[in-house]
mmCIF file as gemmi writes it, N, C-alpha and C atoms, coordinates in Angstrom:
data_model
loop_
_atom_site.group_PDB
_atom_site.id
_atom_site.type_symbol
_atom_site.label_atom_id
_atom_site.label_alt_id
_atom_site.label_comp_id
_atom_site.label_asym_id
_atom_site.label_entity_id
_atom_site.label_seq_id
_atom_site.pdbx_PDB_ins_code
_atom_site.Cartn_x
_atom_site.Cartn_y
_atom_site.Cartn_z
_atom_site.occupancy
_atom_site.B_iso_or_equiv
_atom_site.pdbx_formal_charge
_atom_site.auth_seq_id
_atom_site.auth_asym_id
_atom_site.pdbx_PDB_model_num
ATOM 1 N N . UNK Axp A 1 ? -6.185 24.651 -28.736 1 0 ? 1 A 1
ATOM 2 C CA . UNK Axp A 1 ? -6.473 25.686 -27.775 1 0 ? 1 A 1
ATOM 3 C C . UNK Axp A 1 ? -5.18 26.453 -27.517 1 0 ? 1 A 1
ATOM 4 N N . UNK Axp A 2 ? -5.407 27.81 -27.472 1 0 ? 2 A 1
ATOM 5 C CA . UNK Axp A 2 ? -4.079 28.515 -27.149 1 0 ? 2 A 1
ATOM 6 C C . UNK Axp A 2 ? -4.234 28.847 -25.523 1 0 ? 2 A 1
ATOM 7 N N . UNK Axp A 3 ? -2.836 29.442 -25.961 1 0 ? 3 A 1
ATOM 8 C CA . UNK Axp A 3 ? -2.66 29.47 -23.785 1 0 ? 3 A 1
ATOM 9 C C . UNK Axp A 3 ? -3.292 30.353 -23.774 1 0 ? 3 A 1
ATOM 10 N N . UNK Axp A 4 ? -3.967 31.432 -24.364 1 0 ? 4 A 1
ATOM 11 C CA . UNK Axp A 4 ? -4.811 32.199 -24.037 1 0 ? 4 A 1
ATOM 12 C C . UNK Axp A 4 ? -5.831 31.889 -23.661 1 0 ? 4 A 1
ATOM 13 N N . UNK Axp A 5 ? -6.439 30.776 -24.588 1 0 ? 5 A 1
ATOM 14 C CA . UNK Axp A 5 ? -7.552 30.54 -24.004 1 0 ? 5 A 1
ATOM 15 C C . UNK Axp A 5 ? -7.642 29.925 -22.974 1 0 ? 5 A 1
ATOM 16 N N . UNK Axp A 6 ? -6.36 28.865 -23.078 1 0 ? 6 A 1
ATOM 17 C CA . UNK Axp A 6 ? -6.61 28.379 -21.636 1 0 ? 6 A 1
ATOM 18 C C . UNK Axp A 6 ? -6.304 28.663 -20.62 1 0 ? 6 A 1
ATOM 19 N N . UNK Axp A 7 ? -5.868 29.827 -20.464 1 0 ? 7 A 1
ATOM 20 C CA . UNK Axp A 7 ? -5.715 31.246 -19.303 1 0 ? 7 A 1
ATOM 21 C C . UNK Axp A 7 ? -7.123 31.262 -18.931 1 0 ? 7 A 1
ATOM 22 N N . UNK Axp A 8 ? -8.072 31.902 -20.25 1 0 ? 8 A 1
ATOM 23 C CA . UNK Axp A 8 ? -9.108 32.115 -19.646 1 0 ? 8 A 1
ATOM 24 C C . UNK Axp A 8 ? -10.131 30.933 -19.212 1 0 ? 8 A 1
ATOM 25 N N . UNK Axp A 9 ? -9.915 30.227 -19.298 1 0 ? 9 A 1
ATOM 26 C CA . UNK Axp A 9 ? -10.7 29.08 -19.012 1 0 ? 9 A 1
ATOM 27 C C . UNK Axp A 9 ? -10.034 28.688 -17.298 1 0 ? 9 A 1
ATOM 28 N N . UNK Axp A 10 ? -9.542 29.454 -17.077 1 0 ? 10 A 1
ATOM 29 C CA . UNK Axp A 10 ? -8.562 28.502 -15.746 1 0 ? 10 A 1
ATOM 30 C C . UNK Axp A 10 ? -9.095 29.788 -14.793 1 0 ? 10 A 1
ATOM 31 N N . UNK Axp A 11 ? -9.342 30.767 -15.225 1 0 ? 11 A 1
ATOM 32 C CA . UNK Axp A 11 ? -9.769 32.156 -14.576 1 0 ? 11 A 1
ATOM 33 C C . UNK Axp A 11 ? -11.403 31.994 -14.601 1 0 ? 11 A 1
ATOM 34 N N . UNK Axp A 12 ? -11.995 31.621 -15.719 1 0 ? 12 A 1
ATOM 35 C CA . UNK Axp A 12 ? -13.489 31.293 -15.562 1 0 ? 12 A 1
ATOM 36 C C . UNK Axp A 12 ? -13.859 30.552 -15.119 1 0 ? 12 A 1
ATOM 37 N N . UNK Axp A 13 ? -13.39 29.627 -14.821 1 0 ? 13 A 1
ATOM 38 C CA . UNK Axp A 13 ? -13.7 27.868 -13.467 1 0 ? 13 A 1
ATOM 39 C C . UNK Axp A 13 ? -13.39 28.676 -12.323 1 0 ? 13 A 1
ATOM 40 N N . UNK Axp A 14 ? -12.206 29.406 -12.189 1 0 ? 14 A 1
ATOM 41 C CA . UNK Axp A 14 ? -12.169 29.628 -10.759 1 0 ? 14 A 1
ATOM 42 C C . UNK Axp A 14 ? -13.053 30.969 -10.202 1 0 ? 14 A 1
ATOM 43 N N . UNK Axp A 15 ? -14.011 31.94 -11.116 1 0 ? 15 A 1
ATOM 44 C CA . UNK Axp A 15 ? -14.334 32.973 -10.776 1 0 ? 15 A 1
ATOM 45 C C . UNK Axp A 15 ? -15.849 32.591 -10.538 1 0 ? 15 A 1
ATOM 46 N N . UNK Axp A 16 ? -16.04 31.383 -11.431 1 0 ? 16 A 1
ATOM 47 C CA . UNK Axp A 16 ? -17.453 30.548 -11.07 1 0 ? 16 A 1
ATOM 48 C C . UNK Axp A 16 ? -17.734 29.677 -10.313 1 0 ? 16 A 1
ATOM 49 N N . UNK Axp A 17 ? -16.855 28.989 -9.147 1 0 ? 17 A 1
ATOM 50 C CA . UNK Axp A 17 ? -16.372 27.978 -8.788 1 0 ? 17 A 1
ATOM 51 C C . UNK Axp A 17 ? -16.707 26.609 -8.74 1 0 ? 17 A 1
ATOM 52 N N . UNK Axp A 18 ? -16.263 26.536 -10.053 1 0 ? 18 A 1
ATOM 53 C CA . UNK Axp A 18 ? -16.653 25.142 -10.688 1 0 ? 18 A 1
ATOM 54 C C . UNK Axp A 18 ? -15.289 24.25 -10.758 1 0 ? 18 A 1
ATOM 55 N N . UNK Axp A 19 ? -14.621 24.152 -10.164 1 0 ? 19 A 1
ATOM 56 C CA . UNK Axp A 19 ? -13.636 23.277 -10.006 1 0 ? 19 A 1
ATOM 57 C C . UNK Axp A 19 ? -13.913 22.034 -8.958 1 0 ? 19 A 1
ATOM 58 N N . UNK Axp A 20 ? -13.18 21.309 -9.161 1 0 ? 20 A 1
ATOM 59 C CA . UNK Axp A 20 ? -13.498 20.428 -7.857 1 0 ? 20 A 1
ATOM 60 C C . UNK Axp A 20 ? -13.485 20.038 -6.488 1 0 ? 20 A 1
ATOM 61 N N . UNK Axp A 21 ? -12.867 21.27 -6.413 1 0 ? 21 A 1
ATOM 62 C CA . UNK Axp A 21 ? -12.546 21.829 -5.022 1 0 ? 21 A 1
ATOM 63 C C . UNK Axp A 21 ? -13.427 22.316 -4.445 1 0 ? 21 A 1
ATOM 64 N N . UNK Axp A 22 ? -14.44 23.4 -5.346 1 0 ? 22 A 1
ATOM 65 C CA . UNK Axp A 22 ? -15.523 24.074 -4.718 1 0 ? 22 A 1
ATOM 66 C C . UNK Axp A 22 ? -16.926 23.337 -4.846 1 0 ? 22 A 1
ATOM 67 N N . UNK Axp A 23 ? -16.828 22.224 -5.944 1 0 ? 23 A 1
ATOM 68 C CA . UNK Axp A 23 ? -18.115 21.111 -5.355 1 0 ? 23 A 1
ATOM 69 C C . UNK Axp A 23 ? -18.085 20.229 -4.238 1 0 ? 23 A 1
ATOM 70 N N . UNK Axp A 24 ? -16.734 19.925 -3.879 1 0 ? 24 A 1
ATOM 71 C CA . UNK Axp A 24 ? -15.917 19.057 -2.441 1 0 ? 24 A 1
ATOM 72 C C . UNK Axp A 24 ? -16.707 20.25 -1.616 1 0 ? 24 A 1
ATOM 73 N N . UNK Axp A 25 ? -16.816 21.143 -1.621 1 0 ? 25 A 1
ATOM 74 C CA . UNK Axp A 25 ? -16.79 22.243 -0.352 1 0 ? 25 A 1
ATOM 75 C C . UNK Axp A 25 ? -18.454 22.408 -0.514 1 0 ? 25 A 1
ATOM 76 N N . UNK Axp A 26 ? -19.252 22.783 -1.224 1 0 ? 26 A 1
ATOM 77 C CA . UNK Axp A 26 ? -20.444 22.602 -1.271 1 0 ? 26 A 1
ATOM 78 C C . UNK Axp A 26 ? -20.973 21.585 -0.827 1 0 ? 26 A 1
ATOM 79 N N . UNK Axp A 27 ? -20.443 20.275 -1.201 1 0 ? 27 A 1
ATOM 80 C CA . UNK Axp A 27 ? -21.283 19.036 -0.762 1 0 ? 27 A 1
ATOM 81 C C . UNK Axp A 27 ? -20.823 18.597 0.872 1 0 ? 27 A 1
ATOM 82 N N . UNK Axp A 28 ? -19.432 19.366 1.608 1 0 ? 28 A 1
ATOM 83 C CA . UNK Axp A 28 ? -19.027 19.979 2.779 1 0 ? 28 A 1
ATOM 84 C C . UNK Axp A 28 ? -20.223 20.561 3.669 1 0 ? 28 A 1
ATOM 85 N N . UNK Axp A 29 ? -20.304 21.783 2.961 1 0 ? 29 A 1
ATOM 86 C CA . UNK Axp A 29 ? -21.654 22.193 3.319 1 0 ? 29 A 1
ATOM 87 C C . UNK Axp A 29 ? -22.601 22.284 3.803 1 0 ? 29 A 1
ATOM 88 N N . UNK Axp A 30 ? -23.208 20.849 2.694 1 0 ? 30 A 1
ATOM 89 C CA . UNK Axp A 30 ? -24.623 20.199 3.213 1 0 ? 30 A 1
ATOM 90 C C . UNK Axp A 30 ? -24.655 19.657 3.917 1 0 ? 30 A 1
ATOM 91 N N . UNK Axp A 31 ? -23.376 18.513 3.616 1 0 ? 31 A 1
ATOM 92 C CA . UNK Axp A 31 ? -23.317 17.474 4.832 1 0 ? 31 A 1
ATOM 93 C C . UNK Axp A 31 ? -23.103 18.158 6.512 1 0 ? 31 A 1
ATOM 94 N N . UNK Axp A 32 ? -22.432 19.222 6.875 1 0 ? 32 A 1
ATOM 95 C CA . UNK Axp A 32 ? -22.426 19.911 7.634 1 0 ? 32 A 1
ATOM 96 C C . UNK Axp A 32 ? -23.578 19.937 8.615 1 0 ? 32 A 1
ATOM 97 N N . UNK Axp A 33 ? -24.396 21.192 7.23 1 0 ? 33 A 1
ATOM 98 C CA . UNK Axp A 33 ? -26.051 21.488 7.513 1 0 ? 33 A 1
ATOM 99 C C . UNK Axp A 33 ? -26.894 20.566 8.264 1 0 ? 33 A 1
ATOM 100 N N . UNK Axp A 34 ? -26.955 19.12 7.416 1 0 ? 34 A 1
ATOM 101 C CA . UNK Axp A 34 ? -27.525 18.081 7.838 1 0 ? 34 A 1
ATOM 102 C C . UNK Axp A 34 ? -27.103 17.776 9.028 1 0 ? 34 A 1
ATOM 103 N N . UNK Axp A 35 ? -26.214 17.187 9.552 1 0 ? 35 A 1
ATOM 104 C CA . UNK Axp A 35 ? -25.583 16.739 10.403 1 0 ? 35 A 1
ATOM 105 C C . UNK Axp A 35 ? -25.948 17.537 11.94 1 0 ? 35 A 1
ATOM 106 N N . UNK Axp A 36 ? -25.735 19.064 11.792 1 0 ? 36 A 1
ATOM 107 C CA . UNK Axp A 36 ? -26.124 20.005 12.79 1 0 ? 36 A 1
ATOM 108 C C . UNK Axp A 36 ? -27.872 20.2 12.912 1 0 ? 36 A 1
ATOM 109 N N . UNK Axp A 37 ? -28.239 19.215 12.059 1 0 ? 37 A 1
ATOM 110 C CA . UNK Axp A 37 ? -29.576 19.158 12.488 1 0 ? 37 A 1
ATOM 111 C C . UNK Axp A 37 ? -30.008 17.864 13.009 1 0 ? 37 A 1
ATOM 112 N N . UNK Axp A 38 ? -30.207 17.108 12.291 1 0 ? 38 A 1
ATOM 113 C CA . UNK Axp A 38 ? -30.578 15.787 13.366 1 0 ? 38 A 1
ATOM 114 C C . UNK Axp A 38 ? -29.48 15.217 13.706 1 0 ? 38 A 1
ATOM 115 N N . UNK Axp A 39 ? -28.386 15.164 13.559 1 0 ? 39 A 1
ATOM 116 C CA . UNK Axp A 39 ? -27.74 14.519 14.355 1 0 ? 39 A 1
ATOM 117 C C . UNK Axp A 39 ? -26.658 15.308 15.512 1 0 ? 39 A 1
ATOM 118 N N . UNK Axp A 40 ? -26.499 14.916 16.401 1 0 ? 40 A 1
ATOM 119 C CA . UNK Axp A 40 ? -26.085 15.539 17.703 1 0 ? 40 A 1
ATOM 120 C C . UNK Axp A 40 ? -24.558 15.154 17.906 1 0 ? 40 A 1
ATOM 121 N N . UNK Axp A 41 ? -23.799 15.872 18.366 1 0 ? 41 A 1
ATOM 122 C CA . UNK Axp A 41 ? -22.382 15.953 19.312 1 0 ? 41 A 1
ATOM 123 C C . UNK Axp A 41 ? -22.278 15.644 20.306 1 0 ? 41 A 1
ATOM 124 N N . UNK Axp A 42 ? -21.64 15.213 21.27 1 0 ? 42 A 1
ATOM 125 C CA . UNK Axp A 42 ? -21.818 14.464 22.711 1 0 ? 42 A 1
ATOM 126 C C . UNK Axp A 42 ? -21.504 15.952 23.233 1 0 ? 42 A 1
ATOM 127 N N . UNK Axp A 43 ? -20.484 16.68 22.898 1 0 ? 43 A 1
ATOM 128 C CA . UNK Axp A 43 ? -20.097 17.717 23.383 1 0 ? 43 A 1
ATOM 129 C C . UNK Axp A 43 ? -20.675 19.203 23.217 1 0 ? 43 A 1
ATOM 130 N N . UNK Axp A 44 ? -21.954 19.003 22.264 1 0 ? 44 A 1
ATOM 131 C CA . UNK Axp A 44 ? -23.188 20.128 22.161 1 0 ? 44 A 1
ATOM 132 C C . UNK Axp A 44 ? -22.199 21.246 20.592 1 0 ? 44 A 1
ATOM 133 N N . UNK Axp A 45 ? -21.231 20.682 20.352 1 0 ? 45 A 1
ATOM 134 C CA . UNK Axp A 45 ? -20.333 21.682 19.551 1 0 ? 45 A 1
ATOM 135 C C . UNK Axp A 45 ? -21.109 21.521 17.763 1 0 ? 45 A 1
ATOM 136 N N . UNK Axp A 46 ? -21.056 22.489 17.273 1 0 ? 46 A 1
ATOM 137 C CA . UNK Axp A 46 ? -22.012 22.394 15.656 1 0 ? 46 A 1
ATOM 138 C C . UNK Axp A 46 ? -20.739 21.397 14.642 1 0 ? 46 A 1
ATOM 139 N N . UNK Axp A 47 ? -21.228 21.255 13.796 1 0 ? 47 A 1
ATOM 140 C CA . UNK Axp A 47 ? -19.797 20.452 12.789 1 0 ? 47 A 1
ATOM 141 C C . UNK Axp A 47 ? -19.822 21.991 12.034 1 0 ? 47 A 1
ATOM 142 N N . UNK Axp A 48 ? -18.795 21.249 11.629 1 0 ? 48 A 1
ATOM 143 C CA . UNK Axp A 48 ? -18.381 22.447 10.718 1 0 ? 48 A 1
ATOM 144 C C . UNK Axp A 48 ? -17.959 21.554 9.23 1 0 ? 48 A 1
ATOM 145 N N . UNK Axp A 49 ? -17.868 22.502 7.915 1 0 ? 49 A 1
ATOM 146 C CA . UNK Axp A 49 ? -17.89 21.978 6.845 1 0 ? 49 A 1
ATOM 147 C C . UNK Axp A 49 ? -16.546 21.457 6.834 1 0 ? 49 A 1
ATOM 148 N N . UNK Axp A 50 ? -15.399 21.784 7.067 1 0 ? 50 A 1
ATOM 149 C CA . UNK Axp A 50 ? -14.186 21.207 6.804 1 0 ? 50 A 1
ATOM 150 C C . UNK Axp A 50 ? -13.78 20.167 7.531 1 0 ? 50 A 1
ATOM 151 N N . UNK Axp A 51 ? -14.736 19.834 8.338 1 0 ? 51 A 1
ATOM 152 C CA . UNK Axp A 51 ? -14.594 17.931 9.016 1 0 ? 51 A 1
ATOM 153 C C . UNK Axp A 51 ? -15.137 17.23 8.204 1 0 ? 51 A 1
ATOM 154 N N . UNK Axp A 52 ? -16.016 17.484 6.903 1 0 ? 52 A 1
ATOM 155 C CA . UNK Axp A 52 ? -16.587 16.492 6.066 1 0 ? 52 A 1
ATOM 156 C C . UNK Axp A 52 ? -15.791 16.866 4.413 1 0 ? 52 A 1
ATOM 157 N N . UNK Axp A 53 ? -14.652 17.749 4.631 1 0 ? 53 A 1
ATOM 158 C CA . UNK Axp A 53 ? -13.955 17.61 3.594 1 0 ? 53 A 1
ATOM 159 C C . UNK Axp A 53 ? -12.942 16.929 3.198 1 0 ? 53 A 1
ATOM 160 N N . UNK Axp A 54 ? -12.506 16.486 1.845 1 0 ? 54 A 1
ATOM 161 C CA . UNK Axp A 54 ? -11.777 15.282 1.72 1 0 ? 54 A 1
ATOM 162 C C . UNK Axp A 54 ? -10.339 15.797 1.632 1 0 ? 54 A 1
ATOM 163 N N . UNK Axp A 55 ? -9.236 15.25 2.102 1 0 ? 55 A 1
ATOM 164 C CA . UNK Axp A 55 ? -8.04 15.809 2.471 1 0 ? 55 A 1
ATOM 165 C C . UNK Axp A 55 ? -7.123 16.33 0.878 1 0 ? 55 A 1
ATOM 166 N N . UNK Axp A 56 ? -6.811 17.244 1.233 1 0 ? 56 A 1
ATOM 167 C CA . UNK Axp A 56 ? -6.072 18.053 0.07 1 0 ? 56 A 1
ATOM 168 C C . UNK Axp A 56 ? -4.474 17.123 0.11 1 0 ? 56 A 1
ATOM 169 N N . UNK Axp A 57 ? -4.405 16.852 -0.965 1 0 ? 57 A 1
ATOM 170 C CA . UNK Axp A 57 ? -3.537 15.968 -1.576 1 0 ? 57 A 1
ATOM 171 C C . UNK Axp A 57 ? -1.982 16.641 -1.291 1 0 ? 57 A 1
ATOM 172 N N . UNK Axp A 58 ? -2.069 17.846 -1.767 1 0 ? 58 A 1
ATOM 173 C CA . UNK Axp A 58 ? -1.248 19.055 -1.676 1 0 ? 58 A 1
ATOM 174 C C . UNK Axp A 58 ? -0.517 19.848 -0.759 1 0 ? 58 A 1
ATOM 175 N N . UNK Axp A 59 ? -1.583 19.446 0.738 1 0 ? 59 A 1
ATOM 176 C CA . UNK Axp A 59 ? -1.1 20.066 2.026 1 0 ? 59 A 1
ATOM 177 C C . UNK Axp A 59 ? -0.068 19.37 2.598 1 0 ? 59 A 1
ATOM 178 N N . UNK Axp A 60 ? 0.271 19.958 3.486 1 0 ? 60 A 1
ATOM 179 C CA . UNK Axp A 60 ? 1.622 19.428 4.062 1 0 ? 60 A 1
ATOM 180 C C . UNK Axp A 60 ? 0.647 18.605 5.17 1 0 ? 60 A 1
ATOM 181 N N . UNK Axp A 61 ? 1.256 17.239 5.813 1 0 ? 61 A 1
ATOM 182 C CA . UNK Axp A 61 ? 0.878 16.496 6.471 1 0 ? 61 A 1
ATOM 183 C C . UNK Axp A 61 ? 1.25 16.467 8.044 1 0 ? 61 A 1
ATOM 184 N N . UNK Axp A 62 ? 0.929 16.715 9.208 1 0 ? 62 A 1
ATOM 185 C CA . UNK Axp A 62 ? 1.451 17.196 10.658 1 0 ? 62 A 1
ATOM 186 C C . UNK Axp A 62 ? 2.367 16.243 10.74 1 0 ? 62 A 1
ATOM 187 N N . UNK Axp A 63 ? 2.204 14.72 10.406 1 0 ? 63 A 1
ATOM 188 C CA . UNK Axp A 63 ? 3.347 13.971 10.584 1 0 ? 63 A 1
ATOM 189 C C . UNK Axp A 63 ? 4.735 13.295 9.68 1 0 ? 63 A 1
ATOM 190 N N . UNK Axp A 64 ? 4.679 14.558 8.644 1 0 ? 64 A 1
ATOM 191 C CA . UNK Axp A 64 ? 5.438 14.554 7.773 1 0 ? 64 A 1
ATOM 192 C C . UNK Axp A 64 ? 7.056 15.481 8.386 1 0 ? 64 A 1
ATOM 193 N N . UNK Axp A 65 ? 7.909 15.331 8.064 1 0 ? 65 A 1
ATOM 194 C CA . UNK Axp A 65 ? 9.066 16.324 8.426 1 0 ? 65 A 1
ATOM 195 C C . UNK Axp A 65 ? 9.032 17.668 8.209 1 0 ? 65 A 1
ATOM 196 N N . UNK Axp A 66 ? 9.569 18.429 8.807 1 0 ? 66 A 1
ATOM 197 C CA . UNK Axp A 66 ? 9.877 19.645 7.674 1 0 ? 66 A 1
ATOM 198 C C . UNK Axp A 66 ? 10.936 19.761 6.836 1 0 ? 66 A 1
ATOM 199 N N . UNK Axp A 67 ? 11.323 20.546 5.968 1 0 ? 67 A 1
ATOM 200 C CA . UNK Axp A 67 ? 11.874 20.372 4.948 1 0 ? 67 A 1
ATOM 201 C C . UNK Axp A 67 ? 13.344 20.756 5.351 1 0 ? 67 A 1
ATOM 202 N N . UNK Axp A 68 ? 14.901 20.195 5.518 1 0 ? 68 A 1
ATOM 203 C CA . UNK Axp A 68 ? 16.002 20.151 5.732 1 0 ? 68 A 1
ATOM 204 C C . UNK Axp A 68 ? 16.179 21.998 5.253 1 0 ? 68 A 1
ATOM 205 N N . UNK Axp A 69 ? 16.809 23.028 6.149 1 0 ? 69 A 1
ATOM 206 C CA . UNK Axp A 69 ? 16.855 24.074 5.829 1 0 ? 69 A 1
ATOM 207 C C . UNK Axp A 69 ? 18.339 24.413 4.663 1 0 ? 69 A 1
ATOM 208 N N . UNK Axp A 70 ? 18.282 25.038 4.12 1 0 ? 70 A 1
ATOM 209 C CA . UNK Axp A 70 ? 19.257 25.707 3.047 1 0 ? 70 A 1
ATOM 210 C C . UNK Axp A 70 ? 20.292 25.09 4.183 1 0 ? 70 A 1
ATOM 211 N N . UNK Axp A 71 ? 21.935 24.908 3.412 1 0 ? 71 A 1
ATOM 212 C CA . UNK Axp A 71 ? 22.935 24.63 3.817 1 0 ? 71 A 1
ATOM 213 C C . UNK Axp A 71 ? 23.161 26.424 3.644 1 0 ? 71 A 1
ATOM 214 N N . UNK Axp A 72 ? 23.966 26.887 5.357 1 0 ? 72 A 1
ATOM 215 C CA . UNK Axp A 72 ? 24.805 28.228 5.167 1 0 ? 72 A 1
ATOM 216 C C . UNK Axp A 72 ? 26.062 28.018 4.014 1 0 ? 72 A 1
ATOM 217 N N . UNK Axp A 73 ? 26.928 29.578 3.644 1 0 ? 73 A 1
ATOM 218 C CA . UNK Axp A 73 ? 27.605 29.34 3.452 1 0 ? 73 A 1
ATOM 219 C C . UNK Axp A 73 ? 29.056 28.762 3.755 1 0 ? 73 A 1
ATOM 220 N N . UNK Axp A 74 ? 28.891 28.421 5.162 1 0 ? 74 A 1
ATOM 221 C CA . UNK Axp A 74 ? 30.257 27.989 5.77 1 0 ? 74 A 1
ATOM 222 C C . UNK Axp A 74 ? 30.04 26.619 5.356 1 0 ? 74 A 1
ATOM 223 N N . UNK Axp A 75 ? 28.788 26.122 5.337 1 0 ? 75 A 1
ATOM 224 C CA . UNK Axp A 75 ? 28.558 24.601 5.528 1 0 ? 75 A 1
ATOM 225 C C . UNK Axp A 75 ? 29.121 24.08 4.019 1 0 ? 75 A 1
ATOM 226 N N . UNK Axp A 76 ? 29.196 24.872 2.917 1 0 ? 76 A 1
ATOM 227 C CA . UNK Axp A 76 ? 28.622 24.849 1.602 1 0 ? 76 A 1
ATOM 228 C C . UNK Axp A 76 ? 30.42 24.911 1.487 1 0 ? 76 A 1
ATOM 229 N N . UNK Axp A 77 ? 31.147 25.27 1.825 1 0 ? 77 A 1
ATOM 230 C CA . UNK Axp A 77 ? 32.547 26.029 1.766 1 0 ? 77 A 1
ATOM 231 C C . UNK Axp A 77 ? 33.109 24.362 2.505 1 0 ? 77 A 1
ATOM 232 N N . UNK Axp A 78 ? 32.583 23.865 3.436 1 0 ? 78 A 1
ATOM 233 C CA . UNK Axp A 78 ? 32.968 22.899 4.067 1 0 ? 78 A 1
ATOM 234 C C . UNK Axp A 78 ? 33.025 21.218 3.383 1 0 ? 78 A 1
ATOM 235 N N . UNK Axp A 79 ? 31.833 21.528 2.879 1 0 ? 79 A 1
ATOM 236 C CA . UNK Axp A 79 ? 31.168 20.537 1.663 1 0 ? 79 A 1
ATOM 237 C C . UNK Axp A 79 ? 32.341 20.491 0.693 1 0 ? 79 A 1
ATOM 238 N N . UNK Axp A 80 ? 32.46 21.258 0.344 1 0 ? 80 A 1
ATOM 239 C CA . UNK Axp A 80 ? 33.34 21.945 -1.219 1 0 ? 80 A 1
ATOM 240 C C . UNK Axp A 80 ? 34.909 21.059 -1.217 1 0 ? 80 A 1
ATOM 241 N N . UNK Axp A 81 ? 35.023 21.714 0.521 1 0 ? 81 A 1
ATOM 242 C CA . UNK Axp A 81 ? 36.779 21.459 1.226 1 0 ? 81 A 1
ATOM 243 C C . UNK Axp A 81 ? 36.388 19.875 1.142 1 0 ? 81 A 1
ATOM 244 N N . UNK Axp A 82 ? 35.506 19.038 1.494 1 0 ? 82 A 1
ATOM 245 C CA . UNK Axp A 82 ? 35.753 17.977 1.273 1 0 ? 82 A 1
ATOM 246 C C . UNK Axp A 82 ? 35.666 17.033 0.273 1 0 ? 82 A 1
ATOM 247 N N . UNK Axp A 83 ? 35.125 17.714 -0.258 1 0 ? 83 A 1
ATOM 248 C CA . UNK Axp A 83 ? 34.916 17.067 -1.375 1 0 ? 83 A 1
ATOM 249 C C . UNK Axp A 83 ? 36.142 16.815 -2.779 1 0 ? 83 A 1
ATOM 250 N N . UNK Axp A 84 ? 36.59 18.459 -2.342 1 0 ? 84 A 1
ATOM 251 C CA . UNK Axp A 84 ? 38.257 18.845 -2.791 1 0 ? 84 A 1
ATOM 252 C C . UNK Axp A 84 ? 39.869 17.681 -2.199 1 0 ? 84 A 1
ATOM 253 N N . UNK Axp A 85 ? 39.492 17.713 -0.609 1 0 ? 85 A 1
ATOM 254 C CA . UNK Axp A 85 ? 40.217 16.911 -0.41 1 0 ? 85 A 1
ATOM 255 C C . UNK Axp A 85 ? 40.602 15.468 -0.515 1 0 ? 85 A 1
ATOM 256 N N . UNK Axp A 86 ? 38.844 14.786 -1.085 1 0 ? 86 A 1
ATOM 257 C CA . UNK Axp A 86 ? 38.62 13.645 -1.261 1 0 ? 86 A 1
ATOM 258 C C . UNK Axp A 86 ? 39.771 13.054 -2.983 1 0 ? 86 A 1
ATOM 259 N N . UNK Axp A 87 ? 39.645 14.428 -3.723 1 0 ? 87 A 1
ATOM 260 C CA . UNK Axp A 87 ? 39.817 14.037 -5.007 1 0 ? 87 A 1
ATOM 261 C C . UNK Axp A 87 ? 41.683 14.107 -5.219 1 0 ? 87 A 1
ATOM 262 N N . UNK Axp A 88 ? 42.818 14.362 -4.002 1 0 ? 88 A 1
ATOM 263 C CA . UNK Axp A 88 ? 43.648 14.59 -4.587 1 0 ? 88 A 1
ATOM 264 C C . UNK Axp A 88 ? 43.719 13.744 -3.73 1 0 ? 88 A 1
């Protein structure tokens, strides 16, 4: 298979949405549907499809860190100086 094709094959799953993401979200959906019908909320509120979806592997996690920001350049200049001074 060339990357062409498999360009287009990566553009035709996703324009049909046949990946597995968009059967996760369909079967979201139903379960949803169902749910807002016979079964009830204490708090009268509908479900919604993305409480019956399965967690994206990919997303960032609320109790994860955030990511240490870029060192400035003073910090980087400081780094350098010590690292300089370490070696003589």
């Amino acid at each position: 298979m060339s990357a062409q094709e498999f360009g287009d094959w990566i553009v035709y799953l996703e324009a049909e949405h046949l990946t597995p993401r968009h059967g996760a979200l369909r079967h979201a959906q139903a379960l949803a549907s169902l749910s807002n019908g016979a079964l009830s909320r204490q708090d009268s509120a509908l479900w919604a499809a993305a409480q019956f979806m399965p967690p994206d592997p990919w997303s960032a996690r609320p109790d994860e860190e955030a990511e240490p920001a870029d060192p400035t350049p003073q910090e980087l200049a400081a780094q350098i100086a010590a690292i300089n001074a370490g070696m003589h």
